[in-house]
N, CA, C, O and CB atoms as a CASP TS submission, in Angstrom:
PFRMAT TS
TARGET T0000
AUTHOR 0000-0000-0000
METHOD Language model
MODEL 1
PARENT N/A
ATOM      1  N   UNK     1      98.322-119.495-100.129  1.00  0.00           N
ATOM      2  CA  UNK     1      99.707-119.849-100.366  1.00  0.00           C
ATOM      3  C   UNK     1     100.214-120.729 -99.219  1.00  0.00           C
ATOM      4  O   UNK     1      99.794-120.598 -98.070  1.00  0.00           O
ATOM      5  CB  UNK     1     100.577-118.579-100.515  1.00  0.00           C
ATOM      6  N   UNK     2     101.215-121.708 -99.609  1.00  0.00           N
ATOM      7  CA  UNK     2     101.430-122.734 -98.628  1.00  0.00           C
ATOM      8  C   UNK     2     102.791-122.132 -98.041  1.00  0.00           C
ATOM      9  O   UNK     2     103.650-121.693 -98.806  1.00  0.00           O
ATOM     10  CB  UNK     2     101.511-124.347 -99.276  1.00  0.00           C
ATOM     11  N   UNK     3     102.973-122.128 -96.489  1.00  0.00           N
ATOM     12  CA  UNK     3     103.614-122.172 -95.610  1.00  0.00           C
ATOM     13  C   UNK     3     104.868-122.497 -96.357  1.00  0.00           C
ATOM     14  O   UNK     3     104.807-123.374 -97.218  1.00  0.00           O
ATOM     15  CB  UNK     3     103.114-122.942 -94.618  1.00  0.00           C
ATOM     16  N   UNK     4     105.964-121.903 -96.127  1.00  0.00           N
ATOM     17  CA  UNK     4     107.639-123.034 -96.879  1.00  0.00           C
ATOM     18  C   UNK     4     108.013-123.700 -95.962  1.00  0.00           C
ATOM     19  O   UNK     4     108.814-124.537 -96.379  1.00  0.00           O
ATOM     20  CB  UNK     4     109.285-122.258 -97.398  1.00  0.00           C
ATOM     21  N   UNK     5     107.800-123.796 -94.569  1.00  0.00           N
ATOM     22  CA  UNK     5     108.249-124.960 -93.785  1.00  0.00           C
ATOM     23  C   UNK     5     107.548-125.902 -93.876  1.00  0.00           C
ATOM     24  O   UNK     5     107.891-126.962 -93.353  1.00  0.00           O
ATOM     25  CB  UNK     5     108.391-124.817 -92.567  1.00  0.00           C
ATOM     26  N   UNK     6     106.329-125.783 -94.588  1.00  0.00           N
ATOM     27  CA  UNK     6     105.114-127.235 -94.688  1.00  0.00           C
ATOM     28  C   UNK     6     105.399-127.767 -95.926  1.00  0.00           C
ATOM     29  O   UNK     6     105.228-128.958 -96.185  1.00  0.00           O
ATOM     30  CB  UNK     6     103.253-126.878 -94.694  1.00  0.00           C
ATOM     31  N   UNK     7     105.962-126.686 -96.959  1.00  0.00           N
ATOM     32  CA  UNK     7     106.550-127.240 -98.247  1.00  0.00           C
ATOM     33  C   UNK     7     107.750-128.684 -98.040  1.00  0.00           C
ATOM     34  O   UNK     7     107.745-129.872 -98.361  1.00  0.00           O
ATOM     35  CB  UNK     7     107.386-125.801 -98.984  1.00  0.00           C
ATOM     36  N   UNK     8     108.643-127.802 -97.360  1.00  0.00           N
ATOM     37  CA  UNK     8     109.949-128.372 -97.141  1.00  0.00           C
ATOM     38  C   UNK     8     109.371-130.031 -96.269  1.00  0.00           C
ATOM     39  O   UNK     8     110.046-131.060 -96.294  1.00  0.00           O
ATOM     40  CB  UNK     8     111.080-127.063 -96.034  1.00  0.00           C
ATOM     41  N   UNK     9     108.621-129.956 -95.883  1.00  0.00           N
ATOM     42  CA  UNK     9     108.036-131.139 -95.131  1.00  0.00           C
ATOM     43  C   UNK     9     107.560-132.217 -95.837  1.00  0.00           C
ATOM     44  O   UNK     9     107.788-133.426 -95.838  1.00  0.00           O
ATOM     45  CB  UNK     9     107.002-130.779 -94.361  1.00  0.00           C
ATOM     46  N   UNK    10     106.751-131.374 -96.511  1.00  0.00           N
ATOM     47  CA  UNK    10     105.870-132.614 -97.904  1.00  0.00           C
ATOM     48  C   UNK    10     107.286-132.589 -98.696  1.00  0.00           C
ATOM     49  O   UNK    10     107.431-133.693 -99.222  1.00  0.00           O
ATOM     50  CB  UNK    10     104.012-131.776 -99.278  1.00  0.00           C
ATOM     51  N   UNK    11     108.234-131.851 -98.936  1.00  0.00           N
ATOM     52  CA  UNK    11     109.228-132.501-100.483  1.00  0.00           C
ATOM     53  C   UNK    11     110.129-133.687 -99.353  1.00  0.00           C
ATOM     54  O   UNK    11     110.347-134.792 -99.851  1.00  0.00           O
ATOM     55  CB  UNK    11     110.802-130.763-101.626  1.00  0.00           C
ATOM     56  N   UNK    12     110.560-133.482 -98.087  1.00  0.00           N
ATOM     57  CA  UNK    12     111.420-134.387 -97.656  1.00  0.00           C
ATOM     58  C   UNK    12     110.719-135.656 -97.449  1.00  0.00           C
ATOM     59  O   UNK    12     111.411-136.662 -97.601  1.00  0.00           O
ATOM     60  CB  UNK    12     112.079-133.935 -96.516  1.00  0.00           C
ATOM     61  N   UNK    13     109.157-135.861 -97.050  1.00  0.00           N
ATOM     62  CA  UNK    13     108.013-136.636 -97.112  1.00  0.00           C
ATOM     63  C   UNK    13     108.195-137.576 -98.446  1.00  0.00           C
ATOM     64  O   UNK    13     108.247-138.805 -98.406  1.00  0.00           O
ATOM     65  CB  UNK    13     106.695-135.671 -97.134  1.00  0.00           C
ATOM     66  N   UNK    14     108.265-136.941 -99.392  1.00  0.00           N
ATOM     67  CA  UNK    14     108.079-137.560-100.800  1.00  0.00           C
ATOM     68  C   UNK    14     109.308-137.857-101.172  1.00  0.00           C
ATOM     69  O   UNK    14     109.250-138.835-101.918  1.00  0.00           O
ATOM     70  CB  UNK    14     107.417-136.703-101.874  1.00  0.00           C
ATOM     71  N   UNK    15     110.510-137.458-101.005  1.00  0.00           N
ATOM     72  CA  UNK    15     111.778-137.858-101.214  1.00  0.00           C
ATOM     73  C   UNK    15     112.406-138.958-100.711  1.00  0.00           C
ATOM     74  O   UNK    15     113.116-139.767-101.309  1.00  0.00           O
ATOM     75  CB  UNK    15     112.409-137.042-100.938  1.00  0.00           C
ATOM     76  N   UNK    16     111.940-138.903 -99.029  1.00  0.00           N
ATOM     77  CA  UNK    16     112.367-140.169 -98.530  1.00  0.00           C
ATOM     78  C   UNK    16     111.618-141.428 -99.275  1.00  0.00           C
ATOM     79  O   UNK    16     112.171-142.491 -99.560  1.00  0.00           O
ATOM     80  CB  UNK    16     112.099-140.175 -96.979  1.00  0.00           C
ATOM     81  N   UNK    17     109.880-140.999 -99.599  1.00  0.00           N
ATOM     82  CA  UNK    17     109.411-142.058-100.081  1.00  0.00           C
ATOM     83  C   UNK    17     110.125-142.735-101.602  1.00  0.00           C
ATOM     84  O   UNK    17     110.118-143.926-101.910  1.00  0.00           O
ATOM     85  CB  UNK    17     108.011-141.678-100.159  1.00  0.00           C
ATOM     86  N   UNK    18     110.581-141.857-102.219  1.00  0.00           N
ATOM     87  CA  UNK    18     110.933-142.533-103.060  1.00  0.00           C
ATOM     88  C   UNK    18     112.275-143.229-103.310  1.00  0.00           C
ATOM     89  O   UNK    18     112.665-144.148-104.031  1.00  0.00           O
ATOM     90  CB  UNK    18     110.650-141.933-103.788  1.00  0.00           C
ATOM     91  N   UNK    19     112.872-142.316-102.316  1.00  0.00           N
ATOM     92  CA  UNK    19     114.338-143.390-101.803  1.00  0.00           C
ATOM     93  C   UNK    19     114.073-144.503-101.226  1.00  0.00           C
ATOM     94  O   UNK    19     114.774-145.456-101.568  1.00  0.00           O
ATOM     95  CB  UNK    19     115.343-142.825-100.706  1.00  0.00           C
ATOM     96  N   UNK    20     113.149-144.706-100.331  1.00  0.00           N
ATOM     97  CA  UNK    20     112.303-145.921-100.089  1.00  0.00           C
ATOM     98  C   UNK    20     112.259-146.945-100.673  1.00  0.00           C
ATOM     99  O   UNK    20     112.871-147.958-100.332  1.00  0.00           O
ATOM    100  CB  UNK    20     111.289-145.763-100.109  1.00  0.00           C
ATOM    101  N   UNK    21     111.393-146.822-101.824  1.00  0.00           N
ATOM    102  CA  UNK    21     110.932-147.569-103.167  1.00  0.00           C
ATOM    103  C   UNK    21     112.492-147.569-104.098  1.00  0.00           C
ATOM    104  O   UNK    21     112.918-148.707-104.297  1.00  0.00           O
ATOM    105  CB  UNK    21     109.420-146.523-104.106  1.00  0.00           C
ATOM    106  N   UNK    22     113.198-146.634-104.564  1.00  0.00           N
ATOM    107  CA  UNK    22     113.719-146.773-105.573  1.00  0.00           C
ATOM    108  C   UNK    22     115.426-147.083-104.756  1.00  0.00           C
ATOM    109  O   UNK    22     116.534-147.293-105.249  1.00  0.00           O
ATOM    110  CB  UNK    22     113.340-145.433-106.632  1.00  0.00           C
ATOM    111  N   UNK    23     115.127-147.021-103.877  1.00  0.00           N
ATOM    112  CA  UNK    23     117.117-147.219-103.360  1.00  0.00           C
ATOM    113  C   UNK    23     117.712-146.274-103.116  1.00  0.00           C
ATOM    114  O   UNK    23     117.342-145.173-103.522  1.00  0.00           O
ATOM    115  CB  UNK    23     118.238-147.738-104.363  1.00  0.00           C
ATOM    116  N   UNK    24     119.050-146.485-102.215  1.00  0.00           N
ATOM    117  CA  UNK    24     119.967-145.333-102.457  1.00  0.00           C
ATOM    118  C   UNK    24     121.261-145.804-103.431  1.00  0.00           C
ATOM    119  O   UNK    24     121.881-146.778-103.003  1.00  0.00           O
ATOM    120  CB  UNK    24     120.509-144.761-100.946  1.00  0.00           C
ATOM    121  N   UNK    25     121.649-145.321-104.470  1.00  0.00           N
ATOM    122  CA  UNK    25     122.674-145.054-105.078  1.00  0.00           C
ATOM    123  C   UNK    25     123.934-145.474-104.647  1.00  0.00           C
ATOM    124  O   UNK    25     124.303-144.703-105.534  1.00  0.00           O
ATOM    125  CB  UNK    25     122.657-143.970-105.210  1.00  0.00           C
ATOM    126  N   UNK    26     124.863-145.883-104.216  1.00  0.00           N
ATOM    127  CA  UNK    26     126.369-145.049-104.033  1.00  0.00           C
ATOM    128  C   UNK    26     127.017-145.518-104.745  1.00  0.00           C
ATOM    129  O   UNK    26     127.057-146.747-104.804  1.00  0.00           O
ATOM    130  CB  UNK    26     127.170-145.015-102.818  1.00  0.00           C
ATOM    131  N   UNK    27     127.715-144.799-105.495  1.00  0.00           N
ATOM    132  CA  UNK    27     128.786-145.215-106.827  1.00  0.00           C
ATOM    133  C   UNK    27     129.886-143.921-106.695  1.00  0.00           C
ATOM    134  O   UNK    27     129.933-143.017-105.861  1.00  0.00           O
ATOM    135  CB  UNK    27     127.827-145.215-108.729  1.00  0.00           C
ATOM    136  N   UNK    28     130.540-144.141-107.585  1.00  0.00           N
ATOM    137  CA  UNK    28     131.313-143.297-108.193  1.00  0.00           C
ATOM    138  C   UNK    28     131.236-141.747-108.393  1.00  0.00           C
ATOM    139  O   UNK    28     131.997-140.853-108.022  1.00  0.00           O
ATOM    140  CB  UNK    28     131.345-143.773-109.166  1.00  0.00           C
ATOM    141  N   UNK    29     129.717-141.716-109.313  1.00  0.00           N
ATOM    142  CA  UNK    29     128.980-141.056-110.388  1.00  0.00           C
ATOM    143  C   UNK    29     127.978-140.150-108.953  1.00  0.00           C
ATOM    144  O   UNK    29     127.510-139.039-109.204  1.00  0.00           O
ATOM    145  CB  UNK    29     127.983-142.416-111.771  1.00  0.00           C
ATOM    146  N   UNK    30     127.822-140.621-107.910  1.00  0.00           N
ATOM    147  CA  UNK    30     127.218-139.928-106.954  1.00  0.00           C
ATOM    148  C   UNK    30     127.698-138.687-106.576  1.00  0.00           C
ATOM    149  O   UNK    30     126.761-137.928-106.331  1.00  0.00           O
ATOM    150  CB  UNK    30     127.155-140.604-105.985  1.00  0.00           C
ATOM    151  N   UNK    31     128.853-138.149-106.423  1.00  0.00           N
ATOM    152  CA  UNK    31     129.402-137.091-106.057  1.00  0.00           C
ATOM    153  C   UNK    31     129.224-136.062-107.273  1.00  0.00           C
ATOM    154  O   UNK    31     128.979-134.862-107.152  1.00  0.00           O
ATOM    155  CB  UNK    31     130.781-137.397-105.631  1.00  0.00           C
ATOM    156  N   UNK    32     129.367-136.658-108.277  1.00  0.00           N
ATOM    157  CA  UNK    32     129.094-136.071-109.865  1.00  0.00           C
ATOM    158  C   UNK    32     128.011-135.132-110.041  1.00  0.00           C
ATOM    159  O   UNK    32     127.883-133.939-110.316  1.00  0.00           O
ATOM    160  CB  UNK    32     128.715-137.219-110.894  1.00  0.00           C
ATOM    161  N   UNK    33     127.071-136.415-109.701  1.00  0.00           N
ATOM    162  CA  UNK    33     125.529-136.466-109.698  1.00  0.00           C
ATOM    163  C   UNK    33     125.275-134.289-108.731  1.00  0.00           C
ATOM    164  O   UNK    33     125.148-133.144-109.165  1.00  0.00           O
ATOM    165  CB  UNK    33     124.823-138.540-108.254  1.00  0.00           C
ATOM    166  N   UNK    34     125.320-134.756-107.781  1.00  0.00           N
ATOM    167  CA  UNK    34     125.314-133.696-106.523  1.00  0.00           C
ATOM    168  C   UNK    34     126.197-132.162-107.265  1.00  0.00           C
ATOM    169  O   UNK    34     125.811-130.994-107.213  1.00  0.00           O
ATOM    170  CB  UNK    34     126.417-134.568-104.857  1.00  0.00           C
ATOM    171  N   UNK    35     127.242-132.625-107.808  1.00  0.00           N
ATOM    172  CA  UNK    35     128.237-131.072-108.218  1.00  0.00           C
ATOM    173  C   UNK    35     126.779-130.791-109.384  1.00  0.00           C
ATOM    174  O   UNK    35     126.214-129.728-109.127  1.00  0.00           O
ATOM    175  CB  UNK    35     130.578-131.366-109.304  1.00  0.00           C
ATOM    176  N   UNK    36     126.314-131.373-110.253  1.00  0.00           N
ATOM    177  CA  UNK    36     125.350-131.297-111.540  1.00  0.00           C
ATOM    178  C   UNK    36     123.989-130.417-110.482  1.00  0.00           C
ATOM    179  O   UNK    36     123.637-129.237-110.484  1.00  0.00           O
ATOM    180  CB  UNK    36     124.830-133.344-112.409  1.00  0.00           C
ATOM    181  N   UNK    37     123.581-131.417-109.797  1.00  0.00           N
ATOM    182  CA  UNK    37     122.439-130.558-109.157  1.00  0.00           C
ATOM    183  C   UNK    37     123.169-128.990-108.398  1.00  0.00           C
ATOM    184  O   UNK    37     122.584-127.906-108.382  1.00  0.00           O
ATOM    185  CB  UNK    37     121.599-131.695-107.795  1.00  0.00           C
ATOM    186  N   UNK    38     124.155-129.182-107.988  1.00  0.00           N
ATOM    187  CA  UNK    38     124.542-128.026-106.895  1.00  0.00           C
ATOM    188  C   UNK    38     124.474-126.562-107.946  1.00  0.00           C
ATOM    189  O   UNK    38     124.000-125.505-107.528  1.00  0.00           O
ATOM    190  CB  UNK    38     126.439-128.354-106.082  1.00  0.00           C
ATOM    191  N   UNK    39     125.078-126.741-109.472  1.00  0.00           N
ATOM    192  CA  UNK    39     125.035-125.705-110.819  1.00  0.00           C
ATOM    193  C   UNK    39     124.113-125.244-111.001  1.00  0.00           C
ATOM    194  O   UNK    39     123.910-124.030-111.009  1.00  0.00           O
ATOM    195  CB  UNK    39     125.257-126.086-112.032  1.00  0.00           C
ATOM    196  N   UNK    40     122.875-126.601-111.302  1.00  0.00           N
ATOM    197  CA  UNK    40     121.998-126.612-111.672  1.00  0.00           C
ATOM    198  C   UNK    40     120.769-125.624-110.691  1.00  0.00           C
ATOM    199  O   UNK    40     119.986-124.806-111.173  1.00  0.00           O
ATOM    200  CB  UNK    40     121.957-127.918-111.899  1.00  0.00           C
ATOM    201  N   UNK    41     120.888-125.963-109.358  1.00  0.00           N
ATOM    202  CA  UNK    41     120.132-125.137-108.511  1.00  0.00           C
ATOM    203  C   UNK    41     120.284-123.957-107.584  1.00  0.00           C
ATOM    204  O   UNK    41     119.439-123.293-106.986  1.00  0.00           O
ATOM    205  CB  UNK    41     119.755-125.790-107.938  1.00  0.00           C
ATOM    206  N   UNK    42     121.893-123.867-107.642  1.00  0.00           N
ATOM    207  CA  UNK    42     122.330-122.737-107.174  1.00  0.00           C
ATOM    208  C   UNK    42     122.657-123.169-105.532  1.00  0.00           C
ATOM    209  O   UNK    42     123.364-122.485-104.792  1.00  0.00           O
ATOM    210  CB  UNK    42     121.203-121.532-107.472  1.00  0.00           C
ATOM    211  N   UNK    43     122.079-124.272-105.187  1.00  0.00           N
ATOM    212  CA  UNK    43     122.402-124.629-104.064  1.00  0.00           C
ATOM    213  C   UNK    43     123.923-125.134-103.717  1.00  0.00           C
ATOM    214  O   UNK    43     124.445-125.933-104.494  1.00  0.00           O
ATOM    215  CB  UNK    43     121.506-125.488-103.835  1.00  0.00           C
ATOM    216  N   UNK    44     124.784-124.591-102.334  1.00  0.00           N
ATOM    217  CA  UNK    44     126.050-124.686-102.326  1.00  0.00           C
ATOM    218  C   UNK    44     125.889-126.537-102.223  1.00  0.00           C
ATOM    219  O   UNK    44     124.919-127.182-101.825  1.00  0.00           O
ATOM    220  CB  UNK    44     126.852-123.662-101.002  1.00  0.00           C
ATOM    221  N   UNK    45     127.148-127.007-102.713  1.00  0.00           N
ATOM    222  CA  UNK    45     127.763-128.329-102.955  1.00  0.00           C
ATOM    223  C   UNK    45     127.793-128.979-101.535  1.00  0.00           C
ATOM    224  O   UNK    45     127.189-130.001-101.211  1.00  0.00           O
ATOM    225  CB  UNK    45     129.281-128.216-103.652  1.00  0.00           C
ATOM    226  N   UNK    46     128.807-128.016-100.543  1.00  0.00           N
ATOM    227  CA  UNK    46     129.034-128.838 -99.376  1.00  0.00           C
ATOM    228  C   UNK    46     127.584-128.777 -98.611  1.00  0.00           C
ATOM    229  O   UNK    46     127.530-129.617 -97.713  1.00  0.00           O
ATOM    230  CB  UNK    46     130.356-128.250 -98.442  1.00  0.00           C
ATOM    231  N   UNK    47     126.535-128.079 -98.731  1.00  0.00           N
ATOM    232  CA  UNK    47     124.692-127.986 -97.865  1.00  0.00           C
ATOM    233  C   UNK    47     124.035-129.383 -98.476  1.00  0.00           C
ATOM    234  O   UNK    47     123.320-130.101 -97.778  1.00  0.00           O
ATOM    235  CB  UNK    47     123.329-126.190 -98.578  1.00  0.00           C
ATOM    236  N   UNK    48     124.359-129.693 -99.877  1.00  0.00           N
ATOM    237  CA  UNK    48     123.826-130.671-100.343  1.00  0.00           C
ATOM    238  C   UNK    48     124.355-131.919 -99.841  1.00  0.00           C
ATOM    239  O   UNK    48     123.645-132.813 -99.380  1.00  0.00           O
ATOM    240  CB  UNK    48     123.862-130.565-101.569  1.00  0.00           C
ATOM    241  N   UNK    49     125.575-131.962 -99.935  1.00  0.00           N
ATOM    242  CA  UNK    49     126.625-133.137 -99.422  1.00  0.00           C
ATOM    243  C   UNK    49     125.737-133.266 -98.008  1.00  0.00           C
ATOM    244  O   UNK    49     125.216-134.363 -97.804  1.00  0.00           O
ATOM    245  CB  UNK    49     128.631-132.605 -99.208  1.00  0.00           C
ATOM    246  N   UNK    50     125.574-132.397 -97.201  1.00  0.00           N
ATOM    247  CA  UNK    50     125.222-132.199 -95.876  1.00  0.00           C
ATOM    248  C   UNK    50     123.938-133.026 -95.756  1.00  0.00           C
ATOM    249  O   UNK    50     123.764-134.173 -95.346  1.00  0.00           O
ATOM    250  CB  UNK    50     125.064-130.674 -95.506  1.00  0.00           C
ATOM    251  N   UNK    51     122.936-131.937 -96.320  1.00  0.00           N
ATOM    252  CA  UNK    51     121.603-132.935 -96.938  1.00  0.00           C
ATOM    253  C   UNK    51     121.409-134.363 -96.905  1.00  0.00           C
ATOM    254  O   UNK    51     120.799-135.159 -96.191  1.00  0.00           O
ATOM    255  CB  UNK    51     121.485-132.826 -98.302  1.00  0.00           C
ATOM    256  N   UNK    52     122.374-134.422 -98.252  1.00  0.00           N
ATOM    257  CA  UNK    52     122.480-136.272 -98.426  1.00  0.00           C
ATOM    258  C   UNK    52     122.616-136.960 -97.149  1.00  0.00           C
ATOM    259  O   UNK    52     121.907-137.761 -96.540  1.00  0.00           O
ATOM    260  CB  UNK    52     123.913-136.859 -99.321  1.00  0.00           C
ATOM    261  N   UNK    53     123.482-136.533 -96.978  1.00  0.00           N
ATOM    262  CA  UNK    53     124.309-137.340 -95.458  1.00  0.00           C
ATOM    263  C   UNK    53     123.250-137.610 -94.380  1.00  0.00           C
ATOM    264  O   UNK    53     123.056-138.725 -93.896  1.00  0.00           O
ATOM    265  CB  UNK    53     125.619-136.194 -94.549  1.00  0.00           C
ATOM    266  N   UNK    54     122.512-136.383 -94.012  1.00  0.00           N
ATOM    267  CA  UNK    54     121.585-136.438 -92.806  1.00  0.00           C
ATOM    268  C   UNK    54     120.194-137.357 -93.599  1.00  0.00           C
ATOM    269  O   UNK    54     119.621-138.283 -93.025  1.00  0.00           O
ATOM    270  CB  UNK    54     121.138-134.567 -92.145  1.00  0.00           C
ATOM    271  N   UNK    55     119.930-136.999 -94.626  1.00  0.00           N
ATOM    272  CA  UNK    55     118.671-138.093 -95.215  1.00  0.00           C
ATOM    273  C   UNK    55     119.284-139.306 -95.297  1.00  0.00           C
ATOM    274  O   UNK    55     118.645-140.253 -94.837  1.00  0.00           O
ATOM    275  CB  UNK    55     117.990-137.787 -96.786  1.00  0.00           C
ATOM    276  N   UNK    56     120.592-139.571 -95.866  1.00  0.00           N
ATOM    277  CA  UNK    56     120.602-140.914 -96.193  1.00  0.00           C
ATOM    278  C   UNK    56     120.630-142.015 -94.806  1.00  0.00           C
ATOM    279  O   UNK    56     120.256-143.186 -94.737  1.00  0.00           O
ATOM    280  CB  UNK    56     121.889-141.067 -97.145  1.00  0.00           C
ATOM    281  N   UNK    57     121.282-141.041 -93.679  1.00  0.00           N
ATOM    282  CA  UNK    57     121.472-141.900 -92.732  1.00  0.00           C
ATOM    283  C   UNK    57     120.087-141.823 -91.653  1.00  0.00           C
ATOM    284  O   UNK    57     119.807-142.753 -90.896  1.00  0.00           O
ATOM    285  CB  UNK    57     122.911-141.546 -92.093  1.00  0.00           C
ATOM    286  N   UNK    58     119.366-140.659 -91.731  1.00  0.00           N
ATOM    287  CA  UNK    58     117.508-141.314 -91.431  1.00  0.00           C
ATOM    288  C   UNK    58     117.270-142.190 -92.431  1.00  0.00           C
ATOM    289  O   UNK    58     116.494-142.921 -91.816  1.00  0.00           O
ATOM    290  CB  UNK    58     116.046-140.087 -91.577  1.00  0.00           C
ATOM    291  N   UNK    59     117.341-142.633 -93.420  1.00  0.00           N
ATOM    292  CA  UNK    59     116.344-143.803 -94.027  1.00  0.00           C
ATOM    293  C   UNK    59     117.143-145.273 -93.385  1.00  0.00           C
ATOM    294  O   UNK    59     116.491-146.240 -92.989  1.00  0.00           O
ATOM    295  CB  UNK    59     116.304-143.762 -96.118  1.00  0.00           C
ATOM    296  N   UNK    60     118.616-145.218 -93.377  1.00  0.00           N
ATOM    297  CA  UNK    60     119.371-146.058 -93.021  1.00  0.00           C
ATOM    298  C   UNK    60     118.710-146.500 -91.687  1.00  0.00           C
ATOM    299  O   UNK    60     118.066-147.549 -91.717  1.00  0.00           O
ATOM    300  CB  UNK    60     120.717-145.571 -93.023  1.00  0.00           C
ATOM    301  N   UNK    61     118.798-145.829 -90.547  1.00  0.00           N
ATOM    302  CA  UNK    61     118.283-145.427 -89.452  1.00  0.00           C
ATOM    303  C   UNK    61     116.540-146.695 -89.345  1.00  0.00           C
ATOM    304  O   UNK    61     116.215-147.676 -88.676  1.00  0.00           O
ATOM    305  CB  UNK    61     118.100-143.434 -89.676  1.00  0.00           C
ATOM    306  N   UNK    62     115.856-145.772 -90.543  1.00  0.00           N
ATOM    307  CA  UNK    62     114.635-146.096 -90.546  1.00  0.00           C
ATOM    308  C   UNK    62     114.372-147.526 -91.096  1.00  0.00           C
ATOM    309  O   UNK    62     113.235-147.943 -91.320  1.00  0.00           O
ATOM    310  CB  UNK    62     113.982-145.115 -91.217  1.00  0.00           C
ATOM    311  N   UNK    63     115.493-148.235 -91.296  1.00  0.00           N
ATOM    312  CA  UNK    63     115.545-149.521 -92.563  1.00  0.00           C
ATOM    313  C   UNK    63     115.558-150.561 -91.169  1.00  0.00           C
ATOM    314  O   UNK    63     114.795-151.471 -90.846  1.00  0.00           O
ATOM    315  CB  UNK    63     117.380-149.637 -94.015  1.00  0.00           C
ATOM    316  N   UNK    64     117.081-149.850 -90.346  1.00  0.00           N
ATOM    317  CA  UNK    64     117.088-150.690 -89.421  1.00  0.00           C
ATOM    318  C   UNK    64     116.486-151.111 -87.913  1.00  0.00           C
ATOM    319  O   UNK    64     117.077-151.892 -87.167  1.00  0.00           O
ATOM    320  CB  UNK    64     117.930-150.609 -89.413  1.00  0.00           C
ATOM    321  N   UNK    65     115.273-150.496 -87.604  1.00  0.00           N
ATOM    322  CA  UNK    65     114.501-150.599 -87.337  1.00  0.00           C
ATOM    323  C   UNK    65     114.171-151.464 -86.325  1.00  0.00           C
ATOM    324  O   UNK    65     112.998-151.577 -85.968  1.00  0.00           O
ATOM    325  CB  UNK    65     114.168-150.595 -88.101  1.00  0.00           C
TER
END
């Protein structure tokens, strides 16, 4: 069985990659987006908001380079 801090490593690994490749978002419909997942996974709204924030601004971070 795999470690959950090695989990959490490979999903933020693969997440950034695909924010990478596919963009980041920001619209309107983004905050939307986040309340839908927050229902959907049980995860609180403002941890996710939190989330976003700290990933979006490492890739930002990592763009500008």
């Amino acid at each position: 069985m795999m470690d959950p801090k090695r989990k959490g490593e490979i999903a933020l690994a693969i997440l950034k990659h695909r924010m990478g490749n596919e963009g980041i978002q920001l619209n309107p419909n983004s905050r939307r987006r986040l309340g839908n997942i927050a229902r959907a996974t049980g995860i609180p709204l403002e941890e996710l908001k939190a989330f976003a924030r700290e990933v979006t601004t490492e890739m930002i971070k990592e763009c500008l380079r």
